[in-house]
N, C-alpha and C positions, 0 to 999 in steps of 0.2 A: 319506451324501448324501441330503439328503429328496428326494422325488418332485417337489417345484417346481422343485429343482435339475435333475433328470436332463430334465424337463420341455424347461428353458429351454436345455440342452444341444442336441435337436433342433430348436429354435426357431431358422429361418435368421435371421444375422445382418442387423439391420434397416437400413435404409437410409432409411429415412422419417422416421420422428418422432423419433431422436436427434437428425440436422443439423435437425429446424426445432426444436427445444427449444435447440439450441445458438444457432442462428439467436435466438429470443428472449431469451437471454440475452443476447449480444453487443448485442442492439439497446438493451436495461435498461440498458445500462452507456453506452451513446451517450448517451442519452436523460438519462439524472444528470449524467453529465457537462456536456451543456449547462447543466441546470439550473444546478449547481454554478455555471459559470462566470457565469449569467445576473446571482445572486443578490451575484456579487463585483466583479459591473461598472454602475458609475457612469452609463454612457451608453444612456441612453434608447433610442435608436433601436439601440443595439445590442442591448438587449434585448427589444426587438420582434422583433429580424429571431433572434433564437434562438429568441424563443416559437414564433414560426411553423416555423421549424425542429424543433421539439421536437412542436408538432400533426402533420407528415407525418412523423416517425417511431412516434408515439401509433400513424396510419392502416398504418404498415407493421404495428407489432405487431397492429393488428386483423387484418391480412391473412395474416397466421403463425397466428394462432387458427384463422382461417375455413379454411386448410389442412389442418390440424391436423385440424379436427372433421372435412373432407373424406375423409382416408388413414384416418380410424376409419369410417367409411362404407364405406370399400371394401376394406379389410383384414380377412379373417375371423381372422387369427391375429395378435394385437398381443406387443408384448416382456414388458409386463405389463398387469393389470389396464385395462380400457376404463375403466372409471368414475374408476380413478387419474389415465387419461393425460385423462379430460377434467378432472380437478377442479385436473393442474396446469395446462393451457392455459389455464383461465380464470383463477387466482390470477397467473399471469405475464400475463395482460390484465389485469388488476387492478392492479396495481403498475403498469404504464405508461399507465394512466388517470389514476392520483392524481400519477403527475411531472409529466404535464402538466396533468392539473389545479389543480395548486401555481403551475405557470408561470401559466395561463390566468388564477387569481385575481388573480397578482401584475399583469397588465394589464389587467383589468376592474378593477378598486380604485385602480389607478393607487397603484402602491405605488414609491414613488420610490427611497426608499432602505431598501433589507432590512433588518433587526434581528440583531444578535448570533446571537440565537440562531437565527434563517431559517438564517444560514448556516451553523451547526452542526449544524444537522437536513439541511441539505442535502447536510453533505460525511457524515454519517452513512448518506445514503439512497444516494451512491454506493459509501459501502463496503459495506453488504448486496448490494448490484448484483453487485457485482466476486467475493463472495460466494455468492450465486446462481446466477452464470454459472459459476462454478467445480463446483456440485455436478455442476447439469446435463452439463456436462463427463466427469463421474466417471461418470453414471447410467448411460450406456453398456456401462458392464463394472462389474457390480454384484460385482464381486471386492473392491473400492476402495470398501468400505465404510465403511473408520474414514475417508476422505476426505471420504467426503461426510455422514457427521455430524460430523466438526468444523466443519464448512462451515455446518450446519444451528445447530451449539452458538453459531458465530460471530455468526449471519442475530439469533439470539436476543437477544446480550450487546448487539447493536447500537440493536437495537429497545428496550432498557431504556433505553439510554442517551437514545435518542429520546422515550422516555415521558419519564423526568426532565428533561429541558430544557424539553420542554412545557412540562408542568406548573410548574415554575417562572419562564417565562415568561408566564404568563398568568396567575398568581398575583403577578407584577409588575406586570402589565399594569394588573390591577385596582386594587391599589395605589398606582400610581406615573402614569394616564394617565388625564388629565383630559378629553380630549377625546372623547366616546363612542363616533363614528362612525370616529374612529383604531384607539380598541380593536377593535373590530369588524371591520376591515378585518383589521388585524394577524392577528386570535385565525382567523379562517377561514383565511391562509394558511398559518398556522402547522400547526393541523389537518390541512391538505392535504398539508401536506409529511409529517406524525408520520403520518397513513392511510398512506402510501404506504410506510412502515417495517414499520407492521402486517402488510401484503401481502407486506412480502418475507417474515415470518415465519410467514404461512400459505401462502407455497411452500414455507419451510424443514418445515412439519409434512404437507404433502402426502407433500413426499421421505421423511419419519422413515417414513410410514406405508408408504411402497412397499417400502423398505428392510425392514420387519418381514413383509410380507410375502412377503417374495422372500428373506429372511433364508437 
């Protein structure tokens, strides 16, 4: 048993910052899912009334952050690492910045009807979510290791997936879309949605690193 181990052995079980990392996570998987359903619905005003729905969950996840940094402020003994548990609070605001910043473009561009691939990037950013939530889940009893890097191998395979449709959609775009200020519209929200993949894959390597050190 190393000394991190017998360590965290004495370390009272925590009560703070697992339920609000879990708290953030469930809120990622809300928060896609609107998107998700935003990107597959026709009706305008219904897609208003989710973006907005998706900016006051954006503001919950601020307010999970702003706790978060709170109970490290006041906690002289944390589960692990302080600089871990900030670097993931801020990658899990990260990710529900760029969902709703995916949404926000798609109503400032007035982007009427999504693209193939929006909505592939879309249902891809709620399966890293769903993914995500899941590690955080595990992180709690760092026994459930091989869980939560399958979790993190997953967050990864997904984000590939999200690279390649980009790039072949905006390698179409150029291609195939005459109209410039179309492409442009498109290529930004497309971006917004692929960032927002990125992020889940730099919570997936926050976790790898906690995980190596807590090994």
């Amino acid at each position: 048993m190393s000394l991190n181990s017998i360590f965290q052995y004495f370390v009272p079980k925590d009560k703070k910052f697992f339920p609000l990392f879990e708290q953030a996570g469930a809120n990622l998987i809300e928060m896609a899912k609107l998107l998700n359903i935003s990107v597959n619905s026709t009706n305008l005003e219904e897609r208003k009334e989710l973006s907005k729905k998706l900016e006051d969950l954006e503001h919950v996840g601020d307010n999970i952050t702003h706790q978060i940094h709170l109970e490290l402020g006041r906690n002289f003994i944390t589960p692990f690492d302080r600089e871990d548990i900030h670097a993931l609070a801020s990658s899990l605001d990260d990710v529900a910045d760029f969902i709703h910043g995916a949404s926000n473009r798609m109503q400032l561009y007035n982007v009427e009807q999504p693209t193939q691939p929006m909505i592939e990037i879309t249902a891809l950013i709620l399966e890293a979510t769903e993914h995500v939530a899941k590690a955080l889940f595990e992180l709690k009893d760092l026994k459930n290791i091989r869980n939560i890097t399958d979790s993190c191998v997953r967050i990864n395979s997904v984000e590939n997936k999200a690279d390649y449709i980009f790039d072949k959609a905006v390698a179409d775009l150029f291609e195939y879309e005459k109209d410039a200020i179309a492409l442009i519209k498109q290529k930004e929200v497309l971006s917004a949605m692929e960032d927002a993949t990125d992020k889940c894959e730099d919570v997936a390597n926050v976790l790898e690193s906690i995980l190596v050190k807590n090994a």
